[in-house]
C-alpha positions in Angstrom: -8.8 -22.7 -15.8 -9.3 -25.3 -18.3 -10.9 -27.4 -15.1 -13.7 -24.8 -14.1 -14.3 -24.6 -18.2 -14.9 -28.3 -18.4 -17.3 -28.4 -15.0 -19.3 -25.5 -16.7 -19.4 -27.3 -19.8 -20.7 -30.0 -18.3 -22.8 -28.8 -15.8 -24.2 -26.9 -19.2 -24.9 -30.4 -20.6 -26.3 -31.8 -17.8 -29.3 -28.9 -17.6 -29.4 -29.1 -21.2 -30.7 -32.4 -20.7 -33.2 -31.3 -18.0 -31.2 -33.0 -15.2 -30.6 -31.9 -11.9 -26.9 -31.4 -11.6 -26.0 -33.9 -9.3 -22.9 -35.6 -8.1 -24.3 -39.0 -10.5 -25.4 -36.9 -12.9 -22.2 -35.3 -13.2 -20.4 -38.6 -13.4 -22.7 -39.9 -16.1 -22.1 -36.5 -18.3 -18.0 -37.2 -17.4 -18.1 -40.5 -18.6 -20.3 -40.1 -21.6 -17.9 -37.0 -22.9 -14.8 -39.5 -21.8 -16.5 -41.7 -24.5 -16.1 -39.5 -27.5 -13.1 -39.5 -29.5 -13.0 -35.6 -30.0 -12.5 -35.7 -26.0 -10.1 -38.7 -26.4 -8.1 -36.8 -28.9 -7.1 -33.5 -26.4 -5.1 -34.2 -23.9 -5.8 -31.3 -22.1 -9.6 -31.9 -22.3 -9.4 -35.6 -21.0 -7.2 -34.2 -17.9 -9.4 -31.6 -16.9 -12.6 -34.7 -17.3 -10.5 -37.2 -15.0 -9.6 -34.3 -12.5 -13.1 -33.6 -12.0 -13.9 -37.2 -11.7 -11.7 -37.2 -9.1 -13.4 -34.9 -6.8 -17.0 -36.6 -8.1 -16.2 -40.0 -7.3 -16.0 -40.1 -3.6 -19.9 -38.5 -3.7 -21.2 -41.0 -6.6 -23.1 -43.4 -4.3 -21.4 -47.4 -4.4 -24.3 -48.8 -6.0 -24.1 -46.7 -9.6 -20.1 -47.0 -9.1 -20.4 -51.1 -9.1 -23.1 -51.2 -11.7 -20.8 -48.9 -14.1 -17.6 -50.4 -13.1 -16.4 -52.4 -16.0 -17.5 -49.7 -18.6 -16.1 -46.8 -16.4 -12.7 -48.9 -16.3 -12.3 -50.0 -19.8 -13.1 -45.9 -20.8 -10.3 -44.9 -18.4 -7.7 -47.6 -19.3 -8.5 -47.0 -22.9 -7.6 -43.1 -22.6 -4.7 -43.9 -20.1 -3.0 -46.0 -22.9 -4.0 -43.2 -25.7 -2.0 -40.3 -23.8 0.7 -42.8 -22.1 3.5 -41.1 -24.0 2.6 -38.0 -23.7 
């Protein structure tokens, strides 16, 4: 549930911003929420965000994934190390 909350929310921002909902627009809107410390902060939230990273990655073409890499990684590593205990 909280999933399919967080794709509509998203999918909200992304037309919100007059974009097409695609699978890169999708994956910027991810990333940018995975940013924000209020997302950062729930654990529940920043699952939900990396599960549906995982089904948007394979569709992100492998230009924008090696232009974004290093940003994309530090975001991930950073929120991997925030919720490690938990």
């Amino acid at each position: 549930q909280q999933v399919v909350a967080v794709l509509q929310a998203v999918r909200e921002v992304v037309k919100a911003e007059g974009l097409t909902v695609t699978p890169t627009s999708l994956f910027a809107a991810i990333m940018s929420a995975l940013e924000k410390p209020e997302t950062q902060s729930s654990s529940q939230v920043s699952l939900a965000m990396c599960t549906l990273l995982g089904f948007v990655l394979p569709r992100v073409p492998n230009s924008t994934l090696r232009s974004k890499f290093v940003g994309c990684s530090q975001i991930i590593c950073k929120l991997l190390e925030q919720h490690r205990q938990q």
